[in-house]
N, CA, C and O atoms as a CHARMM CRD file, in Angstrom:
* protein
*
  352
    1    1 UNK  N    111.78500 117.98800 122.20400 PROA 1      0.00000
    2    1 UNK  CA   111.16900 117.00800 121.32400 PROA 1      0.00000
    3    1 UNK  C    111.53600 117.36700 119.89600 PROA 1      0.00000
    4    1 UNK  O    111.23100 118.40800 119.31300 PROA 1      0.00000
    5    2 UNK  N    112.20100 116.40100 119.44800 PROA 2      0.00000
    6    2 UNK  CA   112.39600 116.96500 117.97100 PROA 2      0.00000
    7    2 UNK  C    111.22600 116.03500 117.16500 PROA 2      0.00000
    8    2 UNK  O    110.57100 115.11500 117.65600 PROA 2      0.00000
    9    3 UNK  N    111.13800 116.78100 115.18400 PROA 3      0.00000
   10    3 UNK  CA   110.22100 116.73600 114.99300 PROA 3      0.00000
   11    3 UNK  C    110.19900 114.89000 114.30000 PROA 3      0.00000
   12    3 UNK  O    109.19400 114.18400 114.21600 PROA 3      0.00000
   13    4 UNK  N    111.44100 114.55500 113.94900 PROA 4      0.00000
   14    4 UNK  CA   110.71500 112.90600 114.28600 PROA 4      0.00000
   15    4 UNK  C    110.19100 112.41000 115.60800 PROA 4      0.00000
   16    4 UNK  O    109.48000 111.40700 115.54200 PROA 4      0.00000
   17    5 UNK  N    110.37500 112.84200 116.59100 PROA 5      0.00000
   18    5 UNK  CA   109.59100 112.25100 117.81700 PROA 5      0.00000
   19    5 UNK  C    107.96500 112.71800 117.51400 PROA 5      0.00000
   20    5 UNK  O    106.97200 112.01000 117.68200 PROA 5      0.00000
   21    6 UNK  N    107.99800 113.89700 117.09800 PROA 6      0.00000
   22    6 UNK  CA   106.78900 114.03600 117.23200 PROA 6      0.00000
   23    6 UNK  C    105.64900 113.68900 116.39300 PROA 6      0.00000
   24    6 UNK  O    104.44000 113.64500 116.62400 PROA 6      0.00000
   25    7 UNK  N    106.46700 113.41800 115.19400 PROA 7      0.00000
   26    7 UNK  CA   105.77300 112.81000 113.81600 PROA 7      0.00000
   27    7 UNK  C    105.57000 111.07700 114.26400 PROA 7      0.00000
   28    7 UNK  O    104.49100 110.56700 113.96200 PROA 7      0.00000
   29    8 UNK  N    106.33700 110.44500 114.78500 PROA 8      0.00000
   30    8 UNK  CA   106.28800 109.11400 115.36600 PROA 8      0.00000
   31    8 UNK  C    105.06500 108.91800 116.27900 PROA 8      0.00000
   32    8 UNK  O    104.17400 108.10100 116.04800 PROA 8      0.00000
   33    9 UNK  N    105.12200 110.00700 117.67000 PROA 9      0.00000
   34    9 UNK  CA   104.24800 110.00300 118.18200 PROA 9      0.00000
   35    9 UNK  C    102.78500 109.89900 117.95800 PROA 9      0.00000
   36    9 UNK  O    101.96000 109.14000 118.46700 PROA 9      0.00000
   37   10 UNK  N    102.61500 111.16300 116.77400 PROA 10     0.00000
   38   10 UNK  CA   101.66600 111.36300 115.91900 PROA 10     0.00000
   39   10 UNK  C    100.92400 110.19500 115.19400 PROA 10     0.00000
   40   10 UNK  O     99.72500 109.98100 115.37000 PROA 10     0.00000
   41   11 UNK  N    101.94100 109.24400 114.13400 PROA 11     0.00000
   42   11 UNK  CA   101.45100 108.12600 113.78100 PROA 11     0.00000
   43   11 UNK  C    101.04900 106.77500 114.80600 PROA 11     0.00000
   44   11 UNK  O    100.11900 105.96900 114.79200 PROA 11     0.00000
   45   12 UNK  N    102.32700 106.98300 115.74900 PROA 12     0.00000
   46   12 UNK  CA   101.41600 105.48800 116.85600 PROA 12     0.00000
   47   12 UNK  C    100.41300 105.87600 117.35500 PROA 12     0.00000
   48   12 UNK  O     99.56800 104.98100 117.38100 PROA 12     0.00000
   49   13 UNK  N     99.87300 107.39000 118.04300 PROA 13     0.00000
   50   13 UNK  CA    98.55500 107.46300 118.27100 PROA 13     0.00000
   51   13 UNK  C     97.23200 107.63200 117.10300 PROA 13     0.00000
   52   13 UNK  O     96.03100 107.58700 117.37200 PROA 13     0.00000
   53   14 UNK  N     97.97200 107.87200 115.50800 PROA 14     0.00000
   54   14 UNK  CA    96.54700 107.78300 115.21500 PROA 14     0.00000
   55   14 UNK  C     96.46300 106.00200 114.85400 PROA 14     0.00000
   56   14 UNK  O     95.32900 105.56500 115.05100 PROA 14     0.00000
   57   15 UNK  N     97.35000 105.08100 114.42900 PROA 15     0.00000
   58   15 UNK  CA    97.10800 104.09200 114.33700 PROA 15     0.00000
   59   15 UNK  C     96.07800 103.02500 115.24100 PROA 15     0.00000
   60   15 UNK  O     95.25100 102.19900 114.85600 PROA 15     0.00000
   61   16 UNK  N     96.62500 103.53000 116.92800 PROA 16     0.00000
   62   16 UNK  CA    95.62600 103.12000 118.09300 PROA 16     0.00000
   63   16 UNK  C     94.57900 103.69600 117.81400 PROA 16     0.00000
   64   16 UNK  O     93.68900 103.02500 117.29200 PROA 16     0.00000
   65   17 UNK  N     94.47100 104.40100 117.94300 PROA 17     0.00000
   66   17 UNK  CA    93.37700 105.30300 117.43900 PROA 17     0.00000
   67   17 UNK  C     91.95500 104.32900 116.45900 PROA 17     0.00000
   68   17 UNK  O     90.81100 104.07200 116.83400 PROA 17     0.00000
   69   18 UNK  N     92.65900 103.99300 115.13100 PROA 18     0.00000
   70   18 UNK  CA    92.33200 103.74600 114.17700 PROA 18     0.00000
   71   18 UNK  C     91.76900 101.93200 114.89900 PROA 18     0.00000
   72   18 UNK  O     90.67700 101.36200 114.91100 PROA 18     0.00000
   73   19 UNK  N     92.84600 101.62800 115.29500 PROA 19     0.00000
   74   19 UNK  CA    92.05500  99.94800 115.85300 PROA 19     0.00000
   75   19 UNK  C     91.17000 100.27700 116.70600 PROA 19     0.00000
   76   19 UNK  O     90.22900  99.50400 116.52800 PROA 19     0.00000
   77   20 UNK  N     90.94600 100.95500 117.49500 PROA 20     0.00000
   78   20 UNK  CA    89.91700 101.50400 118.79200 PROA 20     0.00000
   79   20 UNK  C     89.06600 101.25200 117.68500 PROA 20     0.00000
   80   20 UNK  O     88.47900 100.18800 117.48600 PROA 20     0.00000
   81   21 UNK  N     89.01300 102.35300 116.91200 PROA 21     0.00000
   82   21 UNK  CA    87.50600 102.90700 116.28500 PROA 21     0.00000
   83   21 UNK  C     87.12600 101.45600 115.33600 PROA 21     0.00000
   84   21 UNK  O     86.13400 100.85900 115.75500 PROA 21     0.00000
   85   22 UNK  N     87.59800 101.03000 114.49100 PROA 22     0.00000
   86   22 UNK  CA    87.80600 100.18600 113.33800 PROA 22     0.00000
   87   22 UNK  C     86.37900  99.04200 114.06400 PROA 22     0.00000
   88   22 UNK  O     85.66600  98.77100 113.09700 PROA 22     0.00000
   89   23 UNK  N     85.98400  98.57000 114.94600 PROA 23     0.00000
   90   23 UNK  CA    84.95900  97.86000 115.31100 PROA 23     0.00000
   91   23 UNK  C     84.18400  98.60700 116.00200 PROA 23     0.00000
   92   23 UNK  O     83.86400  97.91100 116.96500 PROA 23     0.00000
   93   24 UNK  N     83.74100  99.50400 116.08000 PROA 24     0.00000
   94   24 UNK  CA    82.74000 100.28400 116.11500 PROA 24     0.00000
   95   24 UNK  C     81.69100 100.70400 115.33900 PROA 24     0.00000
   96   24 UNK  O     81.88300 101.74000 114.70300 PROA 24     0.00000
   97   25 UNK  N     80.27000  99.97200 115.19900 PROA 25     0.00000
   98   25 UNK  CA    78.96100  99.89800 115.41800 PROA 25     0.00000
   99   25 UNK  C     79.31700  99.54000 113.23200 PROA 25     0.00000
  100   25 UNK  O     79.02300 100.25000 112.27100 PROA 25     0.00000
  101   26 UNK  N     80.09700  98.03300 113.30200 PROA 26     0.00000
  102   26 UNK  CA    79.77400  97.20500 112.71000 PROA 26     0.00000
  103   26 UNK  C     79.18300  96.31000 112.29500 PROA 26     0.00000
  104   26 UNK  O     79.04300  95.25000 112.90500 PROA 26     0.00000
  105   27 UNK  N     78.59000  96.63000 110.85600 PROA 27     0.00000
  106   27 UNK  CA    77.42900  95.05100 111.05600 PROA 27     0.00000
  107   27 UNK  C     77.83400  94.34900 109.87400 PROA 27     0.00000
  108   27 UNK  O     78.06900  94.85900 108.77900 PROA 27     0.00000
  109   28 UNK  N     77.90700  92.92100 110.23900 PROA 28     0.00000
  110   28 UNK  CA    77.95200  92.15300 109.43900 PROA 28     0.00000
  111   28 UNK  C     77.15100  91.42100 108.54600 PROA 28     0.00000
  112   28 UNK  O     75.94700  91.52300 108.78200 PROA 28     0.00000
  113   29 UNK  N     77.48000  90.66400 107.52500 PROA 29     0.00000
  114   29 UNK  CA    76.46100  90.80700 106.35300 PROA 29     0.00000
  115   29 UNK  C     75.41900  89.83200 106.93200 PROA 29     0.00000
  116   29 UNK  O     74.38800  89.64100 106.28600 PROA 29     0.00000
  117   30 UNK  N     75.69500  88.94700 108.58000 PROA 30     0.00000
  118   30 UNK  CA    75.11300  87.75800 108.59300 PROA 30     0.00000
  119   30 UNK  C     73.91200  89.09200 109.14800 PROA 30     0.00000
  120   30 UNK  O     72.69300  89.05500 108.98200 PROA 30     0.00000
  121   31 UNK  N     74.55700  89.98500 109.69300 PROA 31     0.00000
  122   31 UNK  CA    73.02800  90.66400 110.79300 PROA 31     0.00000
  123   31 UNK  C     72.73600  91.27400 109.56900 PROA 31     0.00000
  124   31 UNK  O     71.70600  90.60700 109.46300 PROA 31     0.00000
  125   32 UNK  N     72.73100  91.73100 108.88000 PROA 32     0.00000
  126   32 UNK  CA    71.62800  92.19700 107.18700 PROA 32     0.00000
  127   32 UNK  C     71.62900  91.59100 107.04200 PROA 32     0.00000
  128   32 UNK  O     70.52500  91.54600 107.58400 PROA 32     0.00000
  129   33 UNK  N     71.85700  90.16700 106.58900 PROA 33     0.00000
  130   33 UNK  CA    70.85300  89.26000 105.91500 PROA 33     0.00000
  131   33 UNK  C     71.58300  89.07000 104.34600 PROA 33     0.00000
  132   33 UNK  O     71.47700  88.01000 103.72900 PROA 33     0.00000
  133   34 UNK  N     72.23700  90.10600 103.87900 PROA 34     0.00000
  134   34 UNK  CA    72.69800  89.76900 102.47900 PROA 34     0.00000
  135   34 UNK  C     74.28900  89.54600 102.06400 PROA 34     0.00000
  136   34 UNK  O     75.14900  90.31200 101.62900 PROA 34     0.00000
  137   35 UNK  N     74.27400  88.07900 102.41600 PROA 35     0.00000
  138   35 UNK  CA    75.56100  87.62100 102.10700 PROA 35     0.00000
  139   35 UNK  C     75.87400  86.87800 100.88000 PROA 35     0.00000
  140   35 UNK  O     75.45700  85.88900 100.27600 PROA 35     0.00000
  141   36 UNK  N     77.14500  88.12900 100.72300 PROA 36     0.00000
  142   36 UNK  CA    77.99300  88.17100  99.39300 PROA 36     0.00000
  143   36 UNK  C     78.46400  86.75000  99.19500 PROA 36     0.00000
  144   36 UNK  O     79.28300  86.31100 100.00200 PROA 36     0.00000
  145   37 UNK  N     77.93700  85.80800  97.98400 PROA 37     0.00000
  146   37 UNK  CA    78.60400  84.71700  97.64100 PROA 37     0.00000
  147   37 UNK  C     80.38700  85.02000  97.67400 PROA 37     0.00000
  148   37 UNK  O     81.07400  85.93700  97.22300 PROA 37     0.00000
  149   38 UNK  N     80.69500  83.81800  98.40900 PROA 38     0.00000
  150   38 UNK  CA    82.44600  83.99100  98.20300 PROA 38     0.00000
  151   38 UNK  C     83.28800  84.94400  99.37400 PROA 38     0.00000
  152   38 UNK  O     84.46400  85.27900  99.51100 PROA 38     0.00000
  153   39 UNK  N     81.76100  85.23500 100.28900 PROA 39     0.00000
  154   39 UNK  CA    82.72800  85.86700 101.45600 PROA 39     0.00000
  155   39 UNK  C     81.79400  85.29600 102.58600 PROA 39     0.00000
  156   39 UNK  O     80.59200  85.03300 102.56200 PROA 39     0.00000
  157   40 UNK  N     83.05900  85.15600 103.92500 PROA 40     0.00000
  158   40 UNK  CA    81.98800  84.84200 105.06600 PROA 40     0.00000
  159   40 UNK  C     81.28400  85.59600 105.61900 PROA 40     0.00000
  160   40 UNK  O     81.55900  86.79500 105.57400 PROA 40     0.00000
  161   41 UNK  N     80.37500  85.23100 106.17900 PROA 41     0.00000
  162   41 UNK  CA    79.22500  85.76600 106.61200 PROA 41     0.00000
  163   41 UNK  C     79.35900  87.11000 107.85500 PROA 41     0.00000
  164   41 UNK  O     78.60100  88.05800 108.05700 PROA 41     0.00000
  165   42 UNK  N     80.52800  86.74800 108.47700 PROA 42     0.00000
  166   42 UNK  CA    81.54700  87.76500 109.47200 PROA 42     0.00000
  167   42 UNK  C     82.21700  89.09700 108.92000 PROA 42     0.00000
  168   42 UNK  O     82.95500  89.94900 109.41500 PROA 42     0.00000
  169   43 UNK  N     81.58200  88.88100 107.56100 PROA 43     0.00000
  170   43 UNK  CA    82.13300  89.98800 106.99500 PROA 43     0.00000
  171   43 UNK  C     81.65600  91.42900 107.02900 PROA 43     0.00000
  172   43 UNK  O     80.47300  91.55700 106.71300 PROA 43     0.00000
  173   44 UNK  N     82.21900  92.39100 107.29900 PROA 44     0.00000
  174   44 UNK  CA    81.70900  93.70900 107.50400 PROA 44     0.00000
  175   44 UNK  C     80.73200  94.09300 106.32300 PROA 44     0.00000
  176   44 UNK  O     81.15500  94.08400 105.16600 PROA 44     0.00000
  177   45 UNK  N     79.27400  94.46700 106.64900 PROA 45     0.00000
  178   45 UNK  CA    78.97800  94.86900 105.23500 PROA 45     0.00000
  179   45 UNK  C     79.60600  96.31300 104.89800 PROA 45     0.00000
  180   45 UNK  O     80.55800  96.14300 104.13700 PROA 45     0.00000
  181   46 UNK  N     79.43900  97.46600 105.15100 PROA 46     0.00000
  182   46 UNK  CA    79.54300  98.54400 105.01700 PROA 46     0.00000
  183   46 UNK  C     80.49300  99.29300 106.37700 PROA 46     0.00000
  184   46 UNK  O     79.99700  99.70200 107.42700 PROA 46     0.00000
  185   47 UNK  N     81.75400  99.32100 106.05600 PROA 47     0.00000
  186   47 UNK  CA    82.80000  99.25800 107.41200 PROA 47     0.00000
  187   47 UNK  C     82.86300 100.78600 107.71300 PROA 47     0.00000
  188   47 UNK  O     83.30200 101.07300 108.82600 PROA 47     0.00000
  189   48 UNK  N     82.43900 101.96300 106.77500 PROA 48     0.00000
  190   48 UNK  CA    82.34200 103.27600 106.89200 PROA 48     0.00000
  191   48 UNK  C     83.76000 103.77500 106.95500 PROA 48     0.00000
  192   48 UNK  O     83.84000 104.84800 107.55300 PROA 48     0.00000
  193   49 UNK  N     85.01500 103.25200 106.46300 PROA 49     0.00000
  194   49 UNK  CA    86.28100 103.67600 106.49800 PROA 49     0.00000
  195   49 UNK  C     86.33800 105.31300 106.41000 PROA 49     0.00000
  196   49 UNK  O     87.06600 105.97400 107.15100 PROA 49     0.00000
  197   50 UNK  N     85.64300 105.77900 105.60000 PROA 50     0.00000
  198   50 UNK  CA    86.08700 107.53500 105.39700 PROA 50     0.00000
  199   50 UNK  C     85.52700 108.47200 106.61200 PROA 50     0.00000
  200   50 UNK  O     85.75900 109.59000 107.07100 PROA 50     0.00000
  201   51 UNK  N     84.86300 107.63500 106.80500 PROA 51     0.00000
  202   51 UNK  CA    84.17000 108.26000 108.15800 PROA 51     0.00000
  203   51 UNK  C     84.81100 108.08900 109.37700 PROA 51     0.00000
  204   51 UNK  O     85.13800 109.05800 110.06200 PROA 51     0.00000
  205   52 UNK  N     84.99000 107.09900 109.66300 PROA 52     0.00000
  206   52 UNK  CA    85.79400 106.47700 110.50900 PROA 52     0.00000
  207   52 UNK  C     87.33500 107.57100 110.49100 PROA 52     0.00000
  208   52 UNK  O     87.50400 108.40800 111.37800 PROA 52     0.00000
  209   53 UNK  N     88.31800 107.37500 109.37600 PROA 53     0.00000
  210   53 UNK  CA    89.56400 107.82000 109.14100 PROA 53     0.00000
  211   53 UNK  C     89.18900 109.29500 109.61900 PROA 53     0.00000
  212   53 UNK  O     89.86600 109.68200 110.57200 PROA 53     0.00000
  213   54 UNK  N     88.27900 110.14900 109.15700 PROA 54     0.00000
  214   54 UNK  CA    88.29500 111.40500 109.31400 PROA 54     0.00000
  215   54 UNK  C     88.12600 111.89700 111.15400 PROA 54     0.00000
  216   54 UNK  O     88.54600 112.85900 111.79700 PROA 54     0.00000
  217   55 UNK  N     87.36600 110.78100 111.47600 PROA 55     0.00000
  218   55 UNK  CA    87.27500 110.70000 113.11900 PROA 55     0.00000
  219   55 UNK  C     88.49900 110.71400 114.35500 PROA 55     0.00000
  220   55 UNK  O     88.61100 111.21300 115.47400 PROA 55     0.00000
  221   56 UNK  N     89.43100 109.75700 113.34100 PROA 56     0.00000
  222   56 UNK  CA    90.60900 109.04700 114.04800 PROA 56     0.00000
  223   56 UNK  C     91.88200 110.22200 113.90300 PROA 56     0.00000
  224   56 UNK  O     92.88200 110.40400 114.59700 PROA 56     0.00000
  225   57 UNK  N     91.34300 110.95700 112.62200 PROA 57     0.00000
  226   57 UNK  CA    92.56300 111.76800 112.46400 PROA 57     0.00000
  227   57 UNK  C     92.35200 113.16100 113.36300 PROA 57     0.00000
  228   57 UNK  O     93.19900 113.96800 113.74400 PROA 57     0.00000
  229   58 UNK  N     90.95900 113.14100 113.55100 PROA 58     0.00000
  230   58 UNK  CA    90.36900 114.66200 114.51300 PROA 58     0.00000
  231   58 UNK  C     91.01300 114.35900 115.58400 PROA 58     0.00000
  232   58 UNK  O     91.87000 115.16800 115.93800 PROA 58     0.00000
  233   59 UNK  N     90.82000 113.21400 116.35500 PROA 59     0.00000
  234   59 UNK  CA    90.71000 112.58800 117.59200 PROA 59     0.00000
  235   59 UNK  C     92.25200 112.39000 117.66200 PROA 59     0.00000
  236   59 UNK  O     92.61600 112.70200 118.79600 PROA 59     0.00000
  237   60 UNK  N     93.05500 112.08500 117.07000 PROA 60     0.00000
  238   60 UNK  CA    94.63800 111.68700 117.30600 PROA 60     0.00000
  239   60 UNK  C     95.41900 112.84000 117.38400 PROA 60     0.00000
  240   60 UNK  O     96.42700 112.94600 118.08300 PROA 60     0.00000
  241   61 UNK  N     94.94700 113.70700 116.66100 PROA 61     0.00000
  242   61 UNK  CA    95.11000 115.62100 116.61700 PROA 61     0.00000
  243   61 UNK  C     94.82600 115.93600 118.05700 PROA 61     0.00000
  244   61 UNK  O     95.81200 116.10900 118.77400 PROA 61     0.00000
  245   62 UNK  N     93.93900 116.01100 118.45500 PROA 62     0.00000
  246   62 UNK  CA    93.91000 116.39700 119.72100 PROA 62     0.00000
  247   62 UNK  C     94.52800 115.94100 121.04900 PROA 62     0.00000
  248   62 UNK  O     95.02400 116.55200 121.99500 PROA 62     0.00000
  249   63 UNK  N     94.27300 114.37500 120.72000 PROA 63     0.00000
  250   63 UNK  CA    95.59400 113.67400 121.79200 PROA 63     0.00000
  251   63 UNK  C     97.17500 113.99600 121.38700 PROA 63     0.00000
  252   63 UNK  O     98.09400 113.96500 122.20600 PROA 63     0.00000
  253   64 UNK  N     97.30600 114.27000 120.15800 PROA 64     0.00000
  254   64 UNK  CA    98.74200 114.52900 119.78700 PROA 64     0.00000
  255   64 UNK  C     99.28400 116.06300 120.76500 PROA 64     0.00000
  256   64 UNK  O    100.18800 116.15300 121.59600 PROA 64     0.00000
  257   65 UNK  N     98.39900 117.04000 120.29600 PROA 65     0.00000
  258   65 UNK  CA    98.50100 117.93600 120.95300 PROA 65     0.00000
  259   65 UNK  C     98.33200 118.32000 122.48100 PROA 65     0.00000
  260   65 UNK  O     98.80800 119.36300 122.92800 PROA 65     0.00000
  261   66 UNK  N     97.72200 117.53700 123.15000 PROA 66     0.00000
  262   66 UNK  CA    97.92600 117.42100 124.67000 PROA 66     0.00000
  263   66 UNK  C     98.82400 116.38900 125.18300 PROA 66     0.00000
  264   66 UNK  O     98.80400 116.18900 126.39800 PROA 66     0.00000
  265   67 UNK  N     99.73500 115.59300 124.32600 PROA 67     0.00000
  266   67 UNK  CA   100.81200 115.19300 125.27200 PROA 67     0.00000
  267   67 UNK  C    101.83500 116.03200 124.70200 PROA 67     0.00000
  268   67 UNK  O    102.90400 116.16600 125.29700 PROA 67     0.00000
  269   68 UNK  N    101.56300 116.73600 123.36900 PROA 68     0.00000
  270   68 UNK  CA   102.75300 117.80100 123.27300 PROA 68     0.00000
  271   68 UNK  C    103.31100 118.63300 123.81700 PROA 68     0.00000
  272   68 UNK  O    104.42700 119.11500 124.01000 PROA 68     0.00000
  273   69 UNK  N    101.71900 118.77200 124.16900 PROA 69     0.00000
  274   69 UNK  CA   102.34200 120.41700 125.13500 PROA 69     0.00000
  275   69 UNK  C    102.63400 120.09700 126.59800 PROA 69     0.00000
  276   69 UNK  O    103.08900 120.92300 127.38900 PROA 69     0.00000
  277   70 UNK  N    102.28000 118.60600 126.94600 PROA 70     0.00000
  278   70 UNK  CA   103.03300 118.46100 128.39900 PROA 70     0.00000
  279   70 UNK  C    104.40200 117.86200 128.33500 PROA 70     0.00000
  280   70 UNK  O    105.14200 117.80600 129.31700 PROA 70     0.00000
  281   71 UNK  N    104.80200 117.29600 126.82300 PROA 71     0.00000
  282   71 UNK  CA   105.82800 116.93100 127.05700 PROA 71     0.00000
  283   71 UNK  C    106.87700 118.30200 127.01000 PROA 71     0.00000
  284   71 UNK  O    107.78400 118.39500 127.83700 PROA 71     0.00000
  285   72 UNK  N    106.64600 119.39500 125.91400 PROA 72     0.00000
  286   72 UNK  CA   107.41200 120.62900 125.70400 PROA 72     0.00000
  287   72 UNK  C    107.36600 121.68400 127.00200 PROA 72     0.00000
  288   72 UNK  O    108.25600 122.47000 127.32600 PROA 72     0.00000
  289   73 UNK  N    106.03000 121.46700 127.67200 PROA 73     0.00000
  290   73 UNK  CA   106.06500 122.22000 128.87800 PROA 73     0.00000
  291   73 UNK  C    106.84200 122.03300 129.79900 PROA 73     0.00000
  292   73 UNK  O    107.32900 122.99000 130.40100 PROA 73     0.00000
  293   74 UNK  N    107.15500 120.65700 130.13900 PROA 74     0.00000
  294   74 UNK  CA   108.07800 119.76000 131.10900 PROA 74     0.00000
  295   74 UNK  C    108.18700 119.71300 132.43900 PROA 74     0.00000
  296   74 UNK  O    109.18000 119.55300 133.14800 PROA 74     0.00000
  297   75 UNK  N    106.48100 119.95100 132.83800 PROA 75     0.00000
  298   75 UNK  CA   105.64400 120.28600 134.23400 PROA 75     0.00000
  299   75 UNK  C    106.11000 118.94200 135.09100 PROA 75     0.00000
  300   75 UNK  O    106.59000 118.65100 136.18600 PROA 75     0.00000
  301   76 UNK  N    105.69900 118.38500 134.00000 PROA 76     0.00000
  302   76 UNK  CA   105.65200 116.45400 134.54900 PROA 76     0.00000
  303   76 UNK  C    107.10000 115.86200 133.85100 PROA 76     0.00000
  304   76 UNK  O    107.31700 116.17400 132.68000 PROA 76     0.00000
  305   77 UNK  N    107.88100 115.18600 134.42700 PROA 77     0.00000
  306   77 UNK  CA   109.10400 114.76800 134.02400 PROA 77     0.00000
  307   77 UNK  C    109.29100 113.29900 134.32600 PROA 77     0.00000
  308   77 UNK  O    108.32600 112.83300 134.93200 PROA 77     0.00000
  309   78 UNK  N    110.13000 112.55300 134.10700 PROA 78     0.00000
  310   78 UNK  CA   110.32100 111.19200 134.17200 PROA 78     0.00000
  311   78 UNK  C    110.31400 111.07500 135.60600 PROA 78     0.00000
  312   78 UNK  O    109.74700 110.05200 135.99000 PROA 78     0.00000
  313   79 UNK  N    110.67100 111.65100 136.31200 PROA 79     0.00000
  314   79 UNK  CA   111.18800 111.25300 137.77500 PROA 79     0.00000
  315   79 UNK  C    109.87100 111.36800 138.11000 PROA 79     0.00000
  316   79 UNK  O    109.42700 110.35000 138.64100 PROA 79     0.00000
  317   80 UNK  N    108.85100 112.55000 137.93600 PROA 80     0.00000
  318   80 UNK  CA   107.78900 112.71900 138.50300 PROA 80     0.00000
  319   80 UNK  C    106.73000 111.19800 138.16500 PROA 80     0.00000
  320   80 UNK  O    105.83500 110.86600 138.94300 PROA 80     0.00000
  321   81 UNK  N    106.99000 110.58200 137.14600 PROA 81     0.00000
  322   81 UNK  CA   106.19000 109.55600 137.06400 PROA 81     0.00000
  323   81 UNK  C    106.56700 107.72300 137.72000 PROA 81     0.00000
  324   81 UNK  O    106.03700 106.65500 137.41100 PROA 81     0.00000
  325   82 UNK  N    107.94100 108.11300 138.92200 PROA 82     0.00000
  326   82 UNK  CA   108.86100 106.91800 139.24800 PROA 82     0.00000
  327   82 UNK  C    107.83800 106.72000 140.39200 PROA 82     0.00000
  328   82 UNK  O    108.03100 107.34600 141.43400 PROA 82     0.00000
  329   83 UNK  N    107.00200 106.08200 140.30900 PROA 83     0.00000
  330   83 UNK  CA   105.87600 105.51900 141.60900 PROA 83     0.00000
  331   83 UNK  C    106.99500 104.88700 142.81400 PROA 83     0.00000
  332   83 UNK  O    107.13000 105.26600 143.97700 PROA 83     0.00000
  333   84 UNK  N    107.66000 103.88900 142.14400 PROA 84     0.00000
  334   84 UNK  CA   108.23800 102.80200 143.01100 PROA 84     0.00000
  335   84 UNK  C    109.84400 103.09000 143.76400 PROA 84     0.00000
  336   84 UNK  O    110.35900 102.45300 144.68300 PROA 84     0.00000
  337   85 UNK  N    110.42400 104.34600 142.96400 PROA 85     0.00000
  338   85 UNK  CA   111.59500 105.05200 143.33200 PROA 85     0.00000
  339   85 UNK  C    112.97000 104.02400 143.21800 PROA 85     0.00000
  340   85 UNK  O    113.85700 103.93700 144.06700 PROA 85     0.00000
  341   86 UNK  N    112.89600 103.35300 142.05800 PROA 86     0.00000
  342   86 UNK  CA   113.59400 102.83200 140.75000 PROA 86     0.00000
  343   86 UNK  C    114.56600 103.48800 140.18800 PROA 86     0.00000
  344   86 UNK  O    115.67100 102.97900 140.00400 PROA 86     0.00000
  345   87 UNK  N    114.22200 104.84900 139.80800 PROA 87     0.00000
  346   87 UNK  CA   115.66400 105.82600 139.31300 PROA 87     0.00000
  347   87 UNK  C    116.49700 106.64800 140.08100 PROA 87     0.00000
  348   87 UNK  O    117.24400 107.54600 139.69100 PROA 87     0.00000
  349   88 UNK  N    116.24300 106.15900 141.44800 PROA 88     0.00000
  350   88 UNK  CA   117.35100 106.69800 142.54300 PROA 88     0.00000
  351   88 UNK  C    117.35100 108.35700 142.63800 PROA 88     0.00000
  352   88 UNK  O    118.12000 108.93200 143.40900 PROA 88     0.00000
């Protein structure tokens, strides 16, 4: 694995990551009650981004690092994952 694969890897899982979490235990301004003239009512009041980001980056760290080390270990290999026996 070289280290753009792994820096790539790194960013597509924290990005998933980041949409997973991103609607999680959101409230909108209609469920408080205090909606901002000039925005709809669907609007997040308080979306907790720093909180959130610091979560996604713990959490993507740790998934980063357990497909690392199975991909560098090389226990499990492409063939091992051919269910249908496709790559001959």
């Amino acid at each position: 694995m070289t280290i753009t694969a792994a820096l790539v890897l790194y960013v597509v899982l924290w990005f998933l990551s980041l949409l997973v979490a991103l609607p999680i235990r959101v409230r909108t301004q209609a469920e408080s009650g205090d909606v901002v003239p000039g925005t709809p009512s669907s609007a997040p009041e308080d979306p907790m981004l720093g909180r959130k980001v610091i979560w996604v980056t713990a959490i993507s760290l740790l998934l980063w690092v357990a497909i690392c080390s199975v991909i560098l270990w090389g226990g499990i290999t492409m063939r091992d994952l051919d269910f249908w026996g496709r790559m001959g």
